[in-house]
N, C-alpha and C positions, 0 to 999 in steps of 0.2 A: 457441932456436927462436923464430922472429918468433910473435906472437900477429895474431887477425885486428884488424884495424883496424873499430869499429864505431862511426862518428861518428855526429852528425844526419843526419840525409836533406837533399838539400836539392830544389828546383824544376824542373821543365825546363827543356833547354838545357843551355848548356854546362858541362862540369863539369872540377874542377880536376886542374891535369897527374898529380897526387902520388893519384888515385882513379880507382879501377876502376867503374864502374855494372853489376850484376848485372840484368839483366832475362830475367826467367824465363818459357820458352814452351811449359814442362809442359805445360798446359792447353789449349795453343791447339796449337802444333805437334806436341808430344807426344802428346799425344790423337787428334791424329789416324792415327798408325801402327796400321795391322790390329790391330783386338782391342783396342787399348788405350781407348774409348771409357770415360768415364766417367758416374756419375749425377750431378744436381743437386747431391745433399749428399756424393756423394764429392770432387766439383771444390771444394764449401766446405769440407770438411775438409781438402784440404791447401794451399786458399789460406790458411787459416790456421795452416798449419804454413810454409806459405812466409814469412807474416810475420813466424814465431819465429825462422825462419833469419834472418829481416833484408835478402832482398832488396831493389832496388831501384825493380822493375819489374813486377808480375804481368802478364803477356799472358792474361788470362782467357777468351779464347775468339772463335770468327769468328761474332758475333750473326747475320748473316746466315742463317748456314749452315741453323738451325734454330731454331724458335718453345723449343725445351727449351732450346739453347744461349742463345739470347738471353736467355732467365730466368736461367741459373744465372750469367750474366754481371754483370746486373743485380743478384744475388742477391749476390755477391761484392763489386759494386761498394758494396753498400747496408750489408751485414754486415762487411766486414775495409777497403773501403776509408775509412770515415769512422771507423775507431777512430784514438785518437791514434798519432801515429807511423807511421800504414799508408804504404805504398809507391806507390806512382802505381798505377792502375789502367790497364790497356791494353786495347784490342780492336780487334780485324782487319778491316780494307775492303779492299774489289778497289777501285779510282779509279772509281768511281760514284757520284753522287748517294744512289741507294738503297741502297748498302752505308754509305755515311757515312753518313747519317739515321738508319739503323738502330742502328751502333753507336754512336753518339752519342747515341742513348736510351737505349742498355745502360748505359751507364758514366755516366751523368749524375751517378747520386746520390754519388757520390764527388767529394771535394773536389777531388782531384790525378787527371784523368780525361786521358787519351791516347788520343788517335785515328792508328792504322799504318795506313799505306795504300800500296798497288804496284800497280808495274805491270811488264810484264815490258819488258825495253831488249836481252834480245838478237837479233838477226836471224834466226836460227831460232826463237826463240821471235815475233816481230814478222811473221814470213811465215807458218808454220805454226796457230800458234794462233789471234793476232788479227786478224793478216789487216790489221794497219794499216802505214802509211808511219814513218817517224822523225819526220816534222813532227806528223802525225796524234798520235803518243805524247805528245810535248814539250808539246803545245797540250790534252792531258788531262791531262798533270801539272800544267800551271798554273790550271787551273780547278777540277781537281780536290784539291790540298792546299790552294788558297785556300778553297775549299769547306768541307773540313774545319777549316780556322782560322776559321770564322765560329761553327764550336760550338765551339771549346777553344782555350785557348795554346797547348799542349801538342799536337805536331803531327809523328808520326815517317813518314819516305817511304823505302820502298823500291822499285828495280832490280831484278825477281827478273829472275835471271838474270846479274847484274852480271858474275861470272868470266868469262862467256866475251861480252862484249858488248864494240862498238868501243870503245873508250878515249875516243878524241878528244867520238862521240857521247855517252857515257855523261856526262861531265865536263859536255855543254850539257845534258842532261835534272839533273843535279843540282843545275845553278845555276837553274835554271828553279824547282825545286823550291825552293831556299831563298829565290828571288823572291819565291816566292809565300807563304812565313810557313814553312816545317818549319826543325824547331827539332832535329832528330836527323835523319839520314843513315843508312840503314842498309844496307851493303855486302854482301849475297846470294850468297854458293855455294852457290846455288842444287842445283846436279845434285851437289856434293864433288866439282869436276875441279880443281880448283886446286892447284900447289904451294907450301908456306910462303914461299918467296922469289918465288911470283907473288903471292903475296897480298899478303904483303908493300909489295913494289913497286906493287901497286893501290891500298891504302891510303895510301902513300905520296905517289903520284901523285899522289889527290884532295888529300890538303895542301893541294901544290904548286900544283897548278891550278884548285880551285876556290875555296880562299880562308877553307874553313872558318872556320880559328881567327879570322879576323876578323868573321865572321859571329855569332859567340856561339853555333854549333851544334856538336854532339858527334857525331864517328865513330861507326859501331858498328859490330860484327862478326855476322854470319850465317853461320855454315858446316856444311856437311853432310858427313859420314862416310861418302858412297859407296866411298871407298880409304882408308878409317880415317884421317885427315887433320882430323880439326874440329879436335880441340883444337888440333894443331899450328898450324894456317892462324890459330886465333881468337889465339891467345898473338902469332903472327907480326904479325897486325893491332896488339893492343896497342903489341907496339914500336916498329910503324912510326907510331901516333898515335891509334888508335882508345882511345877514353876508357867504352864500353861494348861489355858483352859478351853475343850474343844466346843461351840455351843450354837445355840441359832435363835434370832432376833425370834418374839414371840413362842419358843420354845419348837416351834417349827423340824418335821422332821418324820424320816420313816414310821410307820404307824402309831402310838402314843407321842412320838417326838422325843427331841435332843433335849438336853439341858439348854432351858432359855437362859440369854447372856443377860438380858435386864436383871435378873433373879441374881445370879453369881455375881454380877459385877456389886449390885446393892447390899449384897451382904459382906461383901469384901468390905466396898468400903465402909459401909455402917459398925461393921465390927471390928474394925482393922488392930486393936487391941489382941484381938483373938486368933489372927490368922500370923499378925508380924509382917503384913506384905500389902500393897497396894495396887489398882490398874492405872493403865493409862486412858483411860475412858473418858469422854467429857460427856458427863453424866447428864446433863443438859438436854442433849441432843436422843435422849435414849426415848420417850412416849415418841418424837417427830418421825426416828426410824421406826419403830411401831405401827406406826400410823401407814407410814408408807410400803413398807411390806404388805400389810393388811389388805391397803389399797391393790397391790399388784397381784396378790394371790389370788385375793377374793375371800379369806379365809376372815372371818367377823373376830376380833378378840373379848372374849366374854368378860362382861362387868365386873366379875371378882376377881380378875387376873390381876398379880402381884403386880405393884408397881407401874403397869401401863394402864389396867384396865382402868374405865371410865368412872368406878366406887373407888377406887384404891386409895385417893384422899377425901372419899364422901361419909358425912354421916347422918343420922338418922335416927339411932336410939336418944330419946333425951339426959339420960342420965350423960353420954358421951357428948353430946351438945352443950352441956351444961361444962363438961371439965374441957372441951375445945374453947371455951367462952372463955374461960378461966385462966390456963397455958396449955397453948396446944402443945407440949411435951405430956400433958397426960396421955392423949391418945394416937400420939403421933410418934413415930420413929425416926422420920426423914421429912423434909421439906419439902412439897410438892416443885418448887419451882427447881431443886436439886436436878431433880429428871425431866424437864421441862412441860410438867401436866399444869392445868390452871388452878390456881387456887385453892383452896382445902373451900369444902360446901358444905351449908349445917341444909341437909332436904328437908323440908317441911311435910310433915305424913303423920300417921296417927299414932308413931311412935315417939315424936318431939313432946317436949317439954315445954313448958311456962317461960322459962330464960331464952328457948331457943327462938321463941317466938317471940318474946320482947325485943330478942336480938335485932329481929328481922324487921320488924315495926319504926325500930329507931332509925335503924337503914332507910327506911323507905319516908322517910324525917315526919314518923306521927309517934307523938309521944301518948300514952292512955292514963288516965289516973289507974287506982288500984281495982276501982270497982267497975269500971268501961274494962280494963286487961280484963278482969273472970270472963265479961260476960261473953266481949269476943273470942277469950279463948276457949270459952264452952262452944260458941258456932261452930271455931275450926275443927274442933275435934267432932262435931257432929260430922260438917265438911267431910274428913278424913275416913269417916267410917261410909262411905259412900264412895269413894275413889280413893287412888292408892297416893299419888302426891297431889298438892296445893300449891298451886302456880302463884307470880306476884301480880299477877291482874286479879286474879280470882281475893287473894288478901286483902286487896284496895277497895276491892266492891265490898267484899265484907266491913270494914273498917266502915265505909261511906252508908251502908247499908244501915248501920250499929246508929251513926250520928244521924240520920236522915230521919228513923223511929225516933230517936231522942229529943229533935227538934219539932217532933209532930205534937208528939207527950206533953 
C-alpha cells in the first residue's frame, strides 16, 4: 500500500509534475449548500483540522458575501494561517475592485494569502447573467487579476462556467488572465455537464494552447457532481495536467456538491502507478475531518459513502467474510487505519457465513465442536431472519442457550 506522500509545502504557482495540490473549498463552496452554513468558531475549528489533514489550500470563505464571513476569514487567516507550516490561505472575489479590496483585507494577516477571482466565459452565462460582450469580459479579467496582484503574488482566476464555454474564446480570456499576473488557472464545471474524456480533452487543450507550463502556472480542477461525475472529471483533469485539485471534505457543495477530497485524494494515492503524482495529505486524519464537518453542518454522511462512510470497511456477504478471514487484500483496497476509520468489521446478519461466524465465536473465546457449530449456526440464522443484524450479547445468550438444552438433555 503506497503511503500519502507529506513533503513541505511549497509557494504559489507552479508545482512539481510528481505533486498533486489539495485545495480545500469546505468553507467557501461547501458552505454554501442549503443548511450547511457554518459559525465563526465552527469554520475555525475545522480550518484547523484542515491543517492536521495537511492540505494545501484553505479557501476560507467569500468575505464579500457577509461582515460574519469576512471575520471568520480573517479570523482563519490570523489563527491557522501564520502558524508554522499553515497552508496558503484563500478567499473568493467576483472580478470587482470591491470584492478584491475586501478579500484582500480578510486574508491579509496570513503570510501565504491568495486571492480567486472569476468570472463567468460561457455565453449563456455572458447573455443571461452579465449581460456583457466577450471583449467586455477579456478587458475585466485583465484589470481585474491585475488588480488583484497589486495585493498579493499569489493570484488564482477562474472561468465559471469553463465546461460549457467556446474553446477557442476561453483559451484568449486565460492568456489575458496569466498577462495579467494569475499564477493558478482554475478550470470550472461549473453546472457538472462535463464528461471525463471532455474534461479531459479541456485540460488538455489549455496545455496545448495556452502555454501554461511555460508560464510557471498550475492547472487546476473544479468540478461539480450534478451527474455524479466530480471526482471522475477532477482525477480525468489530473491526467490530462492539472497539478491541483479544487474539492470539499464529504463532497460538500452547491446543489449535488464538489468533488469530495477523501475520494480524489484515495484514489491518487491508492493508484499512484496511474497518475505518476502524489498528495500531501496525511490520510490518517481524513474519516476525523469527516466526522467534524459532519458534525458542524449537520449534514448525516450516508453509510455507503466512499472511504468515510461508516460500511466503507464493513462487511456482510459471507462469501467476502470468508476471503477477509483469509487475506483481507481480497476485498480490500486500502487499510482502514490508512484514513483513520476503525477496523475492518465482519457484521453478523443473515448474509454471513459458517467461517464468519466461527470467526466471531473464537473471539468471544468459545470454541464449538462440528456438530454444536451446525446447530448454533442454524439458531443464528433463524436469529437473522427476524432482525436485520446480531449483536454479541444476543450471540452469547445463544451460545449459553445451545449448552444450557445440552446439559438438561
Amino acid at each position: 500500500m503506497w503511503p500519502a506522500a507529506q513533503g513541505a509545502r511549497m509557494p504559489g504557482g507552479a508545482v512539481p509534475e510528481d505533486t498533486i495540490r489539495i485545495f480545500d473549498t469546505t468553507l467557501r463552496d461547501g458552505e454554501q449548500a442549503p443548511g450547511c452554513t457554518m459559525t465563526r468558531a465552527e469554520k475555525l475549528q475545522v480550518a484547523h483540522q484542515l491543517m492536521r489533514l495537511n492540505v494545501d489550500i484553505i479557501e476560507a470563505g467569500f468575505p464579500i458575501a457577509s461582515l460574519g464571513d469576512w471575520d471568520a476569514v480573517h479570523a482563519i487567516a490570523s489563527e491557522v494561517g501564520t502558524q508554522p507550516g499553515a497552508p496558503i490561505i484563500c478567499g473568493l472575489a467576483r472580478a470587482n475592485e470591491k470584492d478584491i479590496d475586501s478579500c484582500a483585507g480578510a486574508i491579509a494577516p496570513a503570510p501565504r494569502p491568495r486571492i480567486h477571482t472569476f468570472i463567468a466565459t460561457s455565453d449563456i452565462h455572458l447573455e443571461h447573467k452579465l449581460r456583457m460582450t466577450r471583449a467586455e469580459v477579456i478587458a475585466t479579467v485583465s484589470r481585474m487579476v491585475a488588480h488583484a496582484r497589486s495585493h498579493c503574488e499569489d493570484v488564482e482566476f477562474s472561468p465559471e462556467d469553463a465546461g460549457r464555454s467556446d474553446r477557442e474564446y476561453l483559451y484568449d480570456v486565460l492568456r489575458a488572465a496569466i498577462a495579467s499576473g494569475a499564477t493558478t488557472l482554475n478550470i470550472p464545471d461549473t453546472v457538472g455537464y462535463t464528461m471525463p474524456d471532455e474534461y479531459y480533452a479541456l485540460i488538455a487543450g489549455i496545455r496545448v494552447h495556452v502555454k501554461t507550463a511555460g508560464e510557471g502556472v498550475t492547472l487546476s480542477t473544479h468540478c461539480h457532481d450534478d451527474l455524479g461525475l466530480a471526482v471522475a472529471n477532477s482525477l480525468a483533469g489530473v491526467r490530462a495536467g492539472a497539478r491541483q485539485i479544487e474539492c470539499a471534505i464529504n463532497g460538500l457543495g452547491e446543489r449535488a456538491g464538489n468533488a469530495a477530497l477523501e475520494e480524489c485524494v484515495m484514489a491518487i494515492e491508492t493508484r499512484r502507478n496511474e497518475f505518476g503524482a502524489g498528495t500531501r495529505i496525511v490520510t490518517r486524519e481524513l474519516v476525523r475531518t469527516s466526522r467534524l464537518v459532519s458534525q458542524c453542518t449537520g449534514v448525516a454522511v450516508p453509510p455507503n459513502k466512499a472511504i468515510v462512510g461508516a460500511n466503507a470497511f464493513a462487511h456482510a456477504a459471507g462469501i467476502h467474510q470468508h476471503g477477509m478471514i483469509s487475506n483481507p487484500l481480497t476485498y480490500e483496497i486500502m487499510d482502514a487505519e490508512m484514513v483513520g476509520a476503525e477496523p475492518t468489521a465482519l457484521v453478523l446478519g443473515k448474509h454471513s457465513g459458517r467461517h464468519a461466524f466461527r470467526k466471531r465465536l473464537d473471539e468471544l473465546g468459545h470454541s464449538l465442536g462440528e456438530e454444536e457449530l451446525v446447530v448454533a449456526f442454524g439458531r443464528f440464522k433463524d436469529l437473522c431472519d427476524v432482525q436485520k443484524v446480531v449483536s454479541q450479547a444476543e450471540i452469547l445468550a445463544l451460545i449459553a442457550g445451545l449448552r444450557g438444552s445440552a446439559a438438561v438433555s
